[in-house]
BALOBA-1460 file (C-alpha; in Angstrom, 3 decimals):
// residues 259
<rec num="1" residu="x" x="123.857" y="117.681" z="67.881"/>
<rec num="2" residu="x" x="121.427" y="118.395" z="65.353"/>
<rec num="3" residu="x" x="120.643" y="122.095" z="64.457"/>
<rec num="4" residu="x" x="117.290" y="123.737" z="65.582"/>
<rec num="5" residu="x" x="114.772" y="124.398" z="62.704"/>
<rec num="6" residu="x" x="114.157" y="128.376" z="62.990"/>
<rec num="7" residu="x" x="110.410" y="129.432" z="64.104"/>
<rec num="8" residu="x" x="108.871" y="131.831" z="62.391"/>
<rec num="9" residu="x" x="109.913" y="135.643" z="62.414"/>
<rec num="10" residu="x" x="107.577" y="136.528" z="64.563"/>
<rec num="11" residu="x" x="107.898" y="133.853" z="67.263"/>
<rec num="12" residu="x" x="107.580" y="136.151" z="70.117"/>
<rec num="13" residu="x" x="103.711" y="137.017" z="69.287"/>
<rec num="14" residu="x" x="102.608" y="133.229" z="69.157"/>
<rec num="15" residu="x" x="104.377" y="130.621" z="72.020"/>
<rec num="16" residu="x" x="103.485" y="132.392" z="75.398"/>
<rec num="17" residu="x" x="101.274" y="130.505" z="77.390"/>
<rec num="18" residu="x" x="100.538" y="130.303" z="81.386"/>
<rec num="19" residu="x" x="102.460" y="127.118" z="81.272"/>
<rec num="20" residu="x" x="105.896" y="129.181" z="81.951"/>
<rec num="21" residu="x" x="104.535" y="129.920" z="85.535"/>
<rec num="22" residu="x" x="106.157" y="126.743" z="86.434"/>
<rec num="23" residu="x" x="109.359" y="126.607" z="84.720"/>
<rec num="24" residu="x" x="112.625" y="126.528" z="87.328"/>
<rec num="25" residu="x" x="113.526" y="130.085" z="86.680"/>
<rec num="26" residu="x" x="110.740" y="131.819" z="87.910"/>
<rec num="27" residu="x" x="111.426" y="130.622" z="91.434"/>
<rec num="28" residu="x" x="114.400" y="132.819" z="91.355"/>
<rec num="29" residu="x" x="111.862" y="136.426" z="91.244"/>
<rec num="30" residu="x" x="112.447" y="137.470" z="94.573"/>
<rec num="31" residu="x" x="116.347" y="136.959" z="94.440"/>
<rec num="32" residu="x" x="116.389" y="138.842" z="91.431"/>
<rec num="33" residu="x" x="114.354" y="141.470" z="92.788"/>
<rec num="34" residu="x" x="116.760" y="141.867" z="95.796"/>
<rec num="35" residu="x" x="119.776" y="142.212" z="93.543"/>
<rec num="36" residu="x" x="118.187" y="145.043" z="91.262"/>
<rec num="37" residu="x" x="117.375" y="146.866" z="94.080"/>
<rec num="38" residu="x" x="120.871" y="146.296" z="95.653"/>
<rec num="39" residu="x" x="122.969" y="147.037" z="92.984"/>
<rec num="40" residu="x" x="121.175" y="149.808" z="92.294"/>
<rec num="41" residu="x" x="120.300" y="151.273" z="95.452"/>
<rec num="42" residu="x" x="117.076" y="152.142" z="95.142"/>
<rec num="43" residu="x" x="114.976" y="153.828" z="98.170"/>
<rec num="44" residu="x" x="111.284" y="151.862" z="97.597"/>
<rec num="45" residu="x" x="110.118" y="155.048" z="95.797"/>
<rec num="46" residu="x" x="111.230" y="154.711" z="92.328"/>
<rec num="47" residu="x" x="108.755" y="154.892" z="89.550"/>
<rec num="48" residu="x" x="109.509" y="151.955" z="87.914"/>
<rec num="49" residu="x" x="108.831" y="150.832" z="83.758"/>
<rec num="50" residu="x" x="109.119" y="146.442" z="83.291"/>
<rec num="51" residu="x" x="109.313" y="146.323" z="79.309"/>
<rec num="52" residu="x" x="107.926" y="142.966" z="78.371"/>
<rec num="53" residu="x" x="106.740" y="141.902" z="82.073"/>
<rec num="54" residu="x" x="105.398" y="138.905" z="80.992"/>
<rec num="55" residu="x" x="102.516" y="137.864" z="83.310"/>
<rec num="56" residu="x" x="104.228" y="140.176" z="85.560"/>
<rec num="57" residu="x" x="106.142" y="138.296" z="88.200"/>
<rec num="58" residu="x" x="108.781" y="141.159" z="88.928"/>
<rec num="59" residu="x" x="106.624" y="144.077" z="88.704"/>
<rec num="60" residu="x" x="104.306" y="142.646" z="91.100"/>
<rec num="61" residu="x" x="107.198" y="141.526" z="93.608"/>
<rec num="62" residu="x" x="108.162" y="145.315" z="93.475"/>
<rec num="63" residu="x" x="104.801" y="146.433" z="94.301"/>
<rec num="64" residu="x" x="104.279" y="144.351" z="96.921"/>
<rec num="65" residu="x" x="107.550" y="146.412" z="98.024"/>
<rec num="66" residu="x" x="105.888" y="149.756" z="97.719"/>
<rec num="67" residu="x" x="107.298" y="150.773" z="94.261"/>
<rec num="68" residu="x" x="104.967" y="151.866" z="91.860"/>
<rec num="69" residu="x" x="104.711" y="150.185" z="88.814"/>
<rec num="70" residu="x" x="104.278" y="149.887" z="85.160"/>
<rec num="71" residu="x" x="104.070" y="146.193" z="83.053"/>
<rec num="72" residu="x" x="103.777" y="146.411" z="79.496"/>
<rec num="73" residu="x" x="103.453" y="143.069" z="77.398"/>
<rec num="74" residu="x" x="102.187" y="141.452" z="74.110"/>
<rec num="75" residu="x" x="100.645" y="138.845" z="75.458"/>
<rec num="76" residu="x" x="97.281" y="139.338" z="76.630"/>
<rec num="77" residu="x" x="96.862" y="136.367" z="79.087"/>
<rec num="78" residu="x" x="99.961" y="137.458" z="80.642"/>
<rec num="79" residu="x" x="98.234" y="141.329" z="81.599"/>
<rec num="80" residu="x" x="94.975" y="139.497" z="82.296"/>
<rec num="81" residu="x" x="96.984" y="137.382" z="84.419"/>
<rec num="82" residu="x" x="99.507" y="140.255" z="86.375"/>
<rec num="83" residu="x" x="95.970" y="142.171" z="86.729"/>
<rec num="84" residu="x" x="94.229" y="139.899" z="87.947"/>
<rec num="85" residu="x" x="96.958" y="139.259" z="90.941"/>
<rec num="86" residu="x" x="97.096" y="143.142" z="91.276"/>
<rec num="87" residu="x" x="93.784" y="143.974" z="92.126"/>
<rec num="88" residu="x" x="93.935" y="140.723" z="94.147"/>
<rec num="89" residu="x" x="96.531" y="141.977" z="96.835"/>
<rec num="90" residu="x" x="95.308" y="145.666" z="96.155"/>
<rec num="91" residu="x" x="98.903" y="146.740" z="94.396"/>
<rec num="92" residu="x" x="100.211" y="149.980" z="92.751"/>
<rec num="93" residu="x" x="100.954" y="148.361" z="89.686"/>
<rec num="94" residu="x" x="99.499" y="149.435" z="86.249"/>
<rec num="95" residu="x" x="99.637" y="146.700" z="83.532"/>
<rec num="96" residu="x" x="99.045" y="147.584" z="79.524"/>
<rec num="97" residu="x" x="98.742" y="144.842" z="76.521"/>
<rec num="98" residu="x" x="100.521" y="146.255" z="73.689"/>
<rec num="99" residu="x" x="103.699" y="146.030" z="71.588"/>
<rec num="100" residu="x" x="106.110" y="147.801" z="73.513"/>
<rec num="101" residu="x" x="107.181" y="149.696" z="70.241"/>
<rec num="102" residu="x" x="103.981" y="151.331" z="70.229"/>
<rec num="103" residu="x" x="104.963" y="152.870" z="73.925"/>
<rec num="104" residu="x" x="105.503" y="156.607" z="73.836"/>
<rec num="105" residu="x" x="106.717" y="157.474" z="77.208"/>
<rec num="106" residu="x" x="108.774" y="160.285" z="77.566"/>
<rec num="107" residu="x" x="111.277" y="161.257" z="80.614"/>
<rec num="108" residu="x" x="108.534" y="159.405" z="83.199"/>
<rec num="109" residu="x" x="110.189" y="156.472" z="84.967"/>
<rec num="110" residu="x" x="112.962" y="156.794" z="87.709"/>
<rec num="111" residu="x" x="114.106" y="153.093" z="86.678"/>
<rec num="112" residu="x" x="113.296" y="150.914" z="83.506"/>
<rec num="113" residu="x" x="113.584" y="147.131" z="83.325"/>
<rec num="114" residu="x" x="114.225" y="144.410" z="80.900"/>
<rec num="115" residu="x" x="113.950" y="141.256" z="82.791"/>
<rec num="116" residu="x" x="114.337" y="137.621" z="81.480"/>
<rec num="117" residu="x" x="115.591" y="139.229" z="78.076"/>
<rec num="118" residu="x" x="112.755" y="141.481" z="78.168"/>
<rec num="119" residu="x" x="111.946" y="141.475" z="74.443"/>
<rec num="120" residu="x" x="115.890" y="142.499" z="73.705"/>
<rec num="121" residu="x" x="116.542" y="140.813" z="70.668"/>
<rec num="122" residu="x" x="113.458" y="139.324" z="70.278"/>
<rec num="123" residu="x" x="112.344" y="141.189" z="67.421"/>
<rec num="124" residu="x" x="112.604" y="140.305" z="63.189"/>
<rec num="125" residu="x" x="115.873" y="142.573" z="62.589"/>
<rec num="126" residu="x" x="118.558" y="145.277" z="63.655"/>
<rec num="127" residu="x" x="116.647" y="148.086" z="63.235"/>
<rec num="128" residu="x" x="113.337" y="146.990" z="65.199"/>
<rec num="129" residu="x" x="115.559" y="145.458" z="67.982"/>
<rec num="130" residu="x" x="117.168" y="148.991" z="68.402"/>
<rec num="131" residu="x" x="113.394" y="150.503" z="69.215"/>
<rec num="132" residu="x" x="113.465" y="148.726" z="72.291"/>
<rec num="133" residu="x" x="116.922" y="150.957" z="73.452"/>
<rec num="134" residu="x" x="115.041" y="154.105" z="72.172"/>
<rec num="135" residu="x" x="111.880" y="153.449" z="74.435"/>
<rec num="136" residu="x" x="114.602" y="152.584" z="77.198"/>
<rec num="137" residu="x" x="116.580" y="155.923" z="76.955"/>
<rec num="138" residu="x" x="112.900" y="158.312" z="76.224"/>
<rec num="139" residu="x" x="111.123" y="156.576" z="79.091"/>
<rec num="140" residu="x" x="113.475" y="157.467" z="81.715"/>
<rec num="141" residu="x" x="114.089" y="160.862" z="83.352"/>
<rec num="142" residu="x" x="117.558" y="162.417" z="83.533"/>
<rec num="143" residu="x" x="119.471" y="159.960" z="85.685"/>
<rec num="144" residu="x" x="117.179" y="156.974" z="85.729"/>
<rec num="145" residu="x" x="118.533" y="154.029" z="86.098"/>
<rec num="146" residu="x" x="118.498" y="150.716" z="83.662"/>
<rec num="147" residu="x" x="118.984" y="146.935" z="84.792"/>
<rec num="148" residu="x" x="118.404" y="144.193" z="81.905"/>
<rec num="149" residu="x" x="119.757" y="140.650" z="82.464"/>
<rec num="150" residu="x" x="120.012" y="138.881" z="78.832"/>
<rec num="151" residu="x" x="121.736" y="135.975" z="77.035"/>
<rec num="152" residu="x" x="125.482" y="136.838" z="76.186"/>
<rec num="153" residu="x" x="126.562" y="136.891" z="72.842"/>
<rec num="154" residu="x" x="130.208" y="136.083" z="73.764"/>
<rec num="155" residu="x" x="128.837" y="132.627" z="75.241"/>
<rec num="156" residu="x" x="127.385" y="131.843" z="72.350"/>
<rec num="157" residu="x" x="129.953" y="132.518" z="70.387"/>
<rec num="158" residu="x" x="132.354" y="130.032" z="72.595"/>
<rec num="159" residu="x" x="130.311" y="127.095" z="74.255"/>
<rec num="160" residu="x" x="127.265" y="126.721" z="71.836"/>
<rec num="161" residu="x" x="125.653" y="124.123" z="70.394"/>
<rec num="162" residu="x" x="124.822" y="123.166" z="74.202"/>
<rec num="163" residu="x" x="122.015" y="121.424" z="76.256"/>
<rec num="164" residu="x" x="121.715" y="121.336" z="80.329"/>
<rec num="165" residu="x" x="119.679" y="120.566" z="83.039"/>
<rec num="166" residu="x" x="117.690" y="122.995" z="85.130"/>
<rec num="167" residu="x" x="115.360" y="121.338" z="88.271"/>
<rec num="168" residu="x" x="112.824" y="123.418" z="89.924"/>
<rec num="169" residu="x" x="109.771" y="122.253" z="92.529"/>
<rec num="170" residu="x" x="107.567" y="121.544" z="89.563"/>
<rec num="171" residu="x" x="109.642" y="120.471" z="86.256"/>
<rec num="172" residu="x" x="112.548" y="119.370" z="84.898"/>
<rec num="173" residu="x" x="113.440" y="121.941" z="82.098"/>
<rec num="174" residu="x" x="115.952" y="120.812" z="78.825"/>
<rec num="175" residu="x" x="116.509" y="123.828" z="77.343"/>
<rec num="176" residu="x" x="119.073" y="123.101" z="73.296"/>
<rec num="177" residu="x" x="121.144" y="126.326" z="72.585"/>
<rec num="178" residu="x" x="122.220" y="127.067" z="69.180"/>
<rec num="179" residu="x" x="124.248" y="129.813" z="67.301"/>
<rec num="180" residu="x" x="123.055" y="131.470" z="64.188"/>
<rec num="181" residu="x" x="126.646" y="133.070" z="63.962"/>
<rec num="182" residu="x" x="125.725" y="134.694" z="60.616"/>
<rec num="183" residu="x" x="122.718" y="136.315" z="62.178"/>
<rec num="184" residu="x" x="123.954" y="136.730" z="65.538"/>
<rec num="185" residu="x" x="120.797" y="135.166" z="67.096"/>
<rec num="186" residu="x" x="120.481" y="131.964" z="69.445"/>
<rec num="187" residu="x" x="117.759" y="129.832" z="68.152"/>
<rec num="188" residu="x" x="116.581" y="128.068" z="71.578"/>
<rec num="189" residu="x" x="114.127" y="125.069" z="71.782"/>
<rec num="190" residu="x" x="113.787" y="122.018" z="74.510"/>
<rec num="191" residu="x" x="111.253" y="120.206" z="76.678"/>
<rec num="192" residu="x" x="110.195" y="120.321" z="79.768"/>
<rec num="193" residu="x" x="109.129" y="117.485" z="82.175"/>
<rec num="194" residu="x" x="106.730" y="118.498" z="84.576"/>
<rec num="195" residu="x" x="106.808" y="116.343" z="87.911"/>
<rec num="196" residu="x" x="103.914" y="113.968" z="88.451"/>
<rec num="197" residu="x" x="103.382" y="113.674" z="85.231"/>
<rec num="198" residu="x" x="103.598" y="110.648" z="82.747"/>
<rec num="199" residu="x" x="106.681" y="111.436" z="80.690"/>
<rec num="200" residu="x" x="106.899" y="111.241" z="77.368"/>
<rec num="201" residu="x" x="110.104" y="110.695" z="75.106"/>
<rec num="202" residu="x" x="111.240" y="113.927" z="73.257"/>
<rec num="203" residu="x" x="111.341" y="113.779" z="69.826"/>
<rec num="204" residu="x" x="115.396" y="115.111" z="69.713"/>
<rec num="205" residu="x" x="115.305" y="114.646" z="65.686"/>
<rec num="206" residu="x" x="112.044" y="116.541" z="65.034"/>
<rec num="207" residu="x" x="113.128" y="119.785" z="67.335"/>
<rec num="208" residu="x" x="112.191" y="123.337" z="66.395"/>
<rec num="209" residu="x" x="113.536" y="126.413" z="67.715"/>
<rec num="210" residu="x" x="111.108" y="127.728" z="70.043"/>
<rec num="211" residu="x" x="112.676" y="131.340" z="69.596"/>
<rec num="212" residu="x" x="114.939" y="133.508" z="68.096"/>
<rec num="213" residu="x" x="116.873" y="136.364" z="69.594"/>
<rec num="214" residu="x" x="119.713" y="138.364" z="68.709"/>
<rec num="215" residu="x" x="122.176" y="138.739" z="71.584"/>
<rec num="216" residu="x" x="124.742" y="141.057" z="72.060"/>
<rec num="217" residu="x" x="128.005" y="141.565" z="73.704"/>
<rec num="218" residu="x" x="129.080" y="144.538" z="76.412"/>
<rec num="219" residu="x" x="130.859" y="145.795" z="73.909"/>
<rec num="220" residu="x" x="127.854" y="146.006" z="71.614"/>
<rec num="221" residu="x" x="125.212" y="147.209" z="74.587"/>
<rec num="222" residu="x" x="127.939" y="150.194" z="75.492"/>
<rec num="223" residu="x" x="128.238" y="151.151" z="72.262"/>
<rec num="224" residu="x" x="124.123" y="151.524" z="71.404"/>
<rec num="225" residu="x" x="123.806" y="153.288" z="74.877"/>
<rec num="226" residu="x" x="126.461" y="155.713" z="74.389"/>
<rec num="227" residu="x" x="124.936" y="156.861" z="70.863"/>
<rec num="228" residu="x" x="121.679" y="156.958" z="73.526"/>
<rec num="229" residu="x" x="123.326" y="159.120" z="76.134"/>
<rec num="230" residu="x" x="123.164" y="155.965" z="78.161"/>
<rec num="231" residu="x" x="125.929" y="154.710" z="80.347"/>
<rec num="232" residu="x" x="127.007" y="151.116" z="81.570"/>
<rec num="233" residu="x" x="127.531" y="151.028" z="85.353"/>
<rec num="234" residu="x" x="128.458" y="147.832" z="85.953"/>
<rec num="235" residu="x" x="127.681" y="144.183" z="84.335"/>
<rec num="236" residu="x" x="127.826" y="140.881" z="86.006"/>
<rec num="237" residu="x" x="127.509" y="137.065" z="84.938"/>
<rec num="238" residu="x" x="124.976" y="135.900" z="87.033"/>
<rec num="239" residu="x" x="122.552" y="137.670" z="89.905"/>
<rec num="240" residu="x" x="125.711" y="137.135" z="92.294"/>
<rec num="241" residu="x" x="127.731" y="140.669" z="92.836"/>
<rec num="242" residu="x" x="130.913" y="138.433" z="92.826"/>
<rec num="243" residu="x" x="130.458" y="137.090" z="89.434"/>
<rec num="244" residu="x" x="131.548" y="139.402" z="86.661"/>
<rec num="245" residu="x" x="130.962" y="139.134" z="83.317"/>
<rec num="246" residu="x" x="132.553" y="136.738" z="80.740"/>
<rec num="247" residu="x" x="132.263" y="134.231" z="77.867"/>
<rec num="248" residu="x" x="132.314" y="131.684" z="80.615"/>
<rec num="249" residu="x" x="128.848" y="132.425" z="81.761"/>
<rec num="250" residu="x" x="125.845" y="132.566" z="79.755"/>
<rec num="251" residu="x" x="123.702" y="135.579" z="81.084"/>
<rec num="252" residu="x" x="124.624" y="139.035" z="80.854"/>
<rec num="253" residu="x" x="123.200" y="141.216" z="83.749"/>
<rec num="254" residu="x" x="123.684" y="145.215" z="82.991"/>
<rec num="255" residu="x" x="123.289" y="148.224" z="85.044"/>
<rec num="256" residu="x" x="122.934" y="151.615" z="83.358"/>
<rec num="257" residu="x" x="122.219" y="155.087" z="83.833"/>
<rec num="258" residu="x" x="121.167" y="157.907" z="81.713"/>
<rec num="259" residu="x" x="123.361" y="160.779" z="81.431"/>
């Protein structure tokens, strides 16, 4: 298997489009909405934070649940997009384009959320990556709760280079995994087939990386939260409360509270 070319540094402010709205995961939102809210028992009141919403899938599922919500994203046709379906079904959900680095809440949110990596990683290096767990730990009040669900590093470590299948109701999605062990980033890139459409043959030997992202470990997450007066709950391997986590599965799901 052939090794991904790497985009550019800043990948994550140039390859969002609409298009994602019909990729296989997203038909998972409402499952994944039911676990956060299981796992960590929240009453429907919560003032809730989504860093990196993305058009806004999740904070507009826990709207329509009677949470209030934030969204904050990059990409301006995503907020166009979560604002327009907002004002739509008349929600309690506020949505704001920016960099999330440029967010200066301060003890406001009961809960903050990371979903579908929610920028984690995402960004060119160490230091810049860790400004995402600073806006995590200031945003929330004393107690608040955190639930991100992100690529695990230990996975890639183990099973990468790897390719797979994923089928939704509207496309076939071939996502290529690759470890930049140096770096400690996955460089992901693929293809996806949308059904009813005339297919055409992927180019396997011209394949860029689409992204970029550092991942980390539990180890690695427990250790930036503690030095945030953060502190991991629990962590599981998939949105299934009998699946813990491990090298053997791929995401990393992680519950935290501040102290």
């Amino acid at each position: 298997m052939n090794i991904l070319n790497k985009p550019s540094p800043e990948w994550y402010k140039e390859i969002w489009s609409l298009d994602i709205q019909d990729m296989s995961w997203v038909e998972h939102t409402n499952d994944e909405v039911n676990f956060i809210i299981d796992i960590m028992d929240l009453s429907g009141t919560e003032r809730i934070l989504d860093l990196a919403c993305g058009f806004g899938r999740h904070a507009l599922e826990l709207s329509r649940r009677g949470f209030p919500v934030v969204g904050v994203d990059i990409t301006s046709d995503y907020i166009n997009e979560a604002m327009r379906i907002s004002s739509f079904d008349k929600l309690n959900a506020e949505f704001i384009c920016a960099d999330i680095r440029d967010m200066t809440f301060k003890n406001e949110f009961d809960v903050v959320l990371n979903m579908a990596d929610g920028a984690v990683g995402y960004l060119e290096n160490d230091n810049e990556n860790l400004k995402i767990f600073d806006l995590i730990t200031s945003s929330l009040k004393k107690g608040g709760k955190h639930f991100m669900n992100i690529c695990n590093a230990e996975h890639a470590e183990m099973h990468f280079p790897r390719r797979y299948w994923d089928i939704g109701e509207k496309e076939l999605s071939l996502p290529e995994f690759h470890w930049d062990k140096e770096n400690r980033r996955m460089l992901y890139g693929g293809w996806g087939l949308k059904f009813g459409e005339v297919a055409e043959k992927p180019k396997i030997d011209e394949l860029s990386a689409h992204s970029s992202i550092r991942l980390y470990s539990v180890n690695e997450i427990e250790d930036i939260f503690k030095s945030r007066e953060m502190i991991v709950k629990n962590t599981f391997g998939k949105f299934d409360k009998s699946i813990p986590s491990s090298h053997r599965e791929m995401q990393l799901l992680i519950y935290s509270q501040k102290i």
